[in-house]
N, C-alpha and C positions, 0 to 999 in steps of 0.2 A: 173747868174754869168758871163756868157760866155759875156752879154752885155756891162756888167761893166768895163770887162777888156777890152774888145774893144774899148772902151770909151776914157779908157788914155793910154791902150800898155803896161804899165812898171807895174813891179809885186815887190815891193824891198822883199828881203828875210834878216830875221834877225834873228842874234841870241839872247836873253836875257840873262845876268848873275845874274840879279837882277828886281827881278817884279817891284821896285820903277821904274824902269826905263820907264816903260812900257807907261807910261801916256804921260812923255815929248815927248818921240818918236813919240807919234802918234798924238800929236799936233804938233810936227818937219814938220815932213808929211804934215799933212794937212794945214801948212803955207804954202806949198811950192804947194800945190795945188793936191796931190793925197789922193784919198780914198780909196785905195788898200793897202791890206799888208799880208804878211806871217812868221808867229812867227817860228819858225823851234823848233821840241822838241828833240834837242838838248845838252838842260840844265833842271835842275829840274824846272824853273824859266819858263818855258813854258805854263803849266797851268793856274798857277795862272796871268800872264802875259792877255792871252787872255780872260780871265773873266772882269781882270779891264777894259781892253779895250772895251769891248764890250761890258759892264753894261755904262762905261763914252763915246763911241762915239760909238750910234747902226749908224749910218751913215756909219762907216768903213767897206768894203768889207772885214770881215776877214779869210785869212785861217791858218790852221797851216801844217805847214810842216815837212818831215823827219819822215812820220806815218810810221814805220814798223811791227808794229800788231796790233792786235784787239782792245787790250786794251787801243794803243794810241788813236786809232781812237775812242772810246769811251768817253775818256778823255776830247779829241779835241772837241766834239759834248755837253760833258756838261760843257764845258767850254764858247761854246757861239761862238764857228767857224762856219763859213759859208761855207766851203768846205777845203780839204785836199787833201796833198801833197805828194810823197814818189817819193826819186831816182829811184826806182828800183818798179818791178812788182810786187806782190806777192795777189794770187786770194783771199788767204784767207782773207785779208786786203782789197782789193776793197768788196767782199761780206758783210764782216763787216759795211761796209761803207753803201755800200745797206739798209742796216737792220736799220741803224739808221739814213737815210733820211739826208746823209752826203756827195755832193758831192764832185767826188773824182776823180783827175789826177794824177795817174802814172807814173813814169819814164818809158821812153823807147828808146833805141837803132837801134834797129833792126826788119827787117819786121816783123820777128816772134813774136817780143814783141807789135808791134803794134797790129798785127793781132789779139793775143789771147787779148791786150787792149780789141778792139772794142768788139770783144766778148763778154766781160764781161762788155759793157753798158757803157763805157768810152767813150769818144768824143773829150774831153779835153784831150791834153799827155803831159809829162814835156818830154821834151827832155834834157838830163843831162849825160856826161857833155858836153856840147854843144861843146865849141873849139876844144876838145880833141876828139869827137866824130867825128869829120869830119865839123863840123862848117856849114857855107850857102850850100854849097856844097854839103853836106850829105842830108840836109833839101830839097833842092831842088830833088834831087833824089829819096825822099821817097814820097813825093809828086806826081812823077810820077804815078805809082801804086794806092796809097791811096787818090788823091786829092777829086775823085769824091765821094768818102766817107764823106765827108764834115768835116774831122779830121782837129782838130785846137792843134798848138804844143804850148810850152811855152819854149823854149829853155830859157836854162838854166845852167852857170859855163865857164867862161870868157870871158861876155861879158862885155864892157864898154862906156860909151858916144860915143867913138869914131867909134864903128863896133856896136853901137844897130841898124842902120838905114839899113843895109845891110841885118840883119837878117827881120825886119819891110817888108822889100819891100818883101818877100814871100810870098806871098797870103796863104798858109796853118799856116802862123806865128799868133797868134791870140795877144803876148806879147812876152816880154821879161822880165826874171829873173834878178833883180837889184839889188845884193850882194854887189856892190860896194858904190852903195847910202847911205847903212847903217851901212859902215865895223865894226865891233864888240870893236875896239877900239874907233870908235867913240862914241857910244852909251856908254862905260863902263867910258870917261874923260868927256861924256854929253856935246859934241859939238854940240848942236840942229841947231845952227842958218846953220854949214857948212854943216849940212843934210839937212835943209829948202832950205841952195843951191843949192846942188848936184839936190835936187828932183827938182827943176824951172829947172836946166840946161837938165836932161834927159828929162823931159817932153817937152821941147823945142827940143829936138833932136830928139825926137818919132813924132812931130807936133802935139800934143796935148796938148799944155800947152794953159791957157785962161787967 
């Protein structure tokens, strides 16, 4: 997992209202040159979403996002996810994870949440909400302490084109969270072609576009 997203840096995060939806989106995407993506279970629209995808494009890195128990992450794994996502910590939910051969990155804030992260077998951490959290600056600071850990962050919640490359240049930044690429209105009036854009323009701003 951790190669892949190294590969292209951007993670876009979506919500689904409608599993039709699910198919255009990730052929959107993948015009535009990413094989990455995270269905967030958000909506009831999130299971069935990542099944279609991942029965009509196994090429797609998929995770699903916003696991807050057992039972998502369960959901997420027979659904056909290739690793999972959650704002926030919660052991019982990474251990779940464990148990069904699902990896899994956690939100996290603070040393403390890093710390018991690592503990519990995590490597991967979503950093969320990233702006609000303290942004590069925060990242870089936690960095200090935990760089030589080999802890890789996915910051994530106000980033955009314009500050993805600031967060990029962190050496502990493994990606970036790309909510903007997919905004939920765009997906629900099925604007594919101005998501095929978004994604060439971030992917050029990350330097990983071919």
């Amino acid at each position: 997992m951790l190669e892949r997203i190294l590969a292209k840096r951007v993670v876009p995060v979506v919500v689904l209202d409608r599993v039709d939806d699910a198919l255009p989106l990730a052929e959107a995407l993948l015009a535009g040159g990413l094989d990455i993506m995270e269905v967030t279970f958000r909506t009831p629209a999130a299971a069935g979403s990542i099944r279609r995808i991942s029965e009509r494009f196994p090429e797609i890195l998929l995770g699903a996002g916003t696991l807050l128990d057992a039972d998502q992450v369960q959901q997420a794994k027979d659904a056909g996810a290739s690793f999972g996502l959650a704002p926030g910590l919660n052991p019982r939910t990474i251990v779940k994870a464990a148990e069904v051969g699902l990896q899994f990155s956690p939100g996290v804030m603070t040393p403390s949440e890093i710390e018991m992260a690592l503990s519990l077998g995590c490597g991967v951490l979503k950093f969320f909400p990233a702006e609000t959290a303290g942004g590069v600056p925060m990242l870089k600071a936690l960095s200090g302490p935990y760089g030589h850990t080999g802890v890789k962050f996915i910051p994530t919640g106000g980033i955009t084109t314009t500050n993805l490359r600031s967060y990029l240049d962190v050496p502990a930044v493994a990606a970036v969270g790309a909510s903007w690429i997919v905004e939920r209105q765009l997906v629900n009036d099925g604007h594919w072609a101005e998501i095929t854009r978004r994604t060439r323009e971030a992917l050029v701003a990350a330097g990983t576009a071919f």
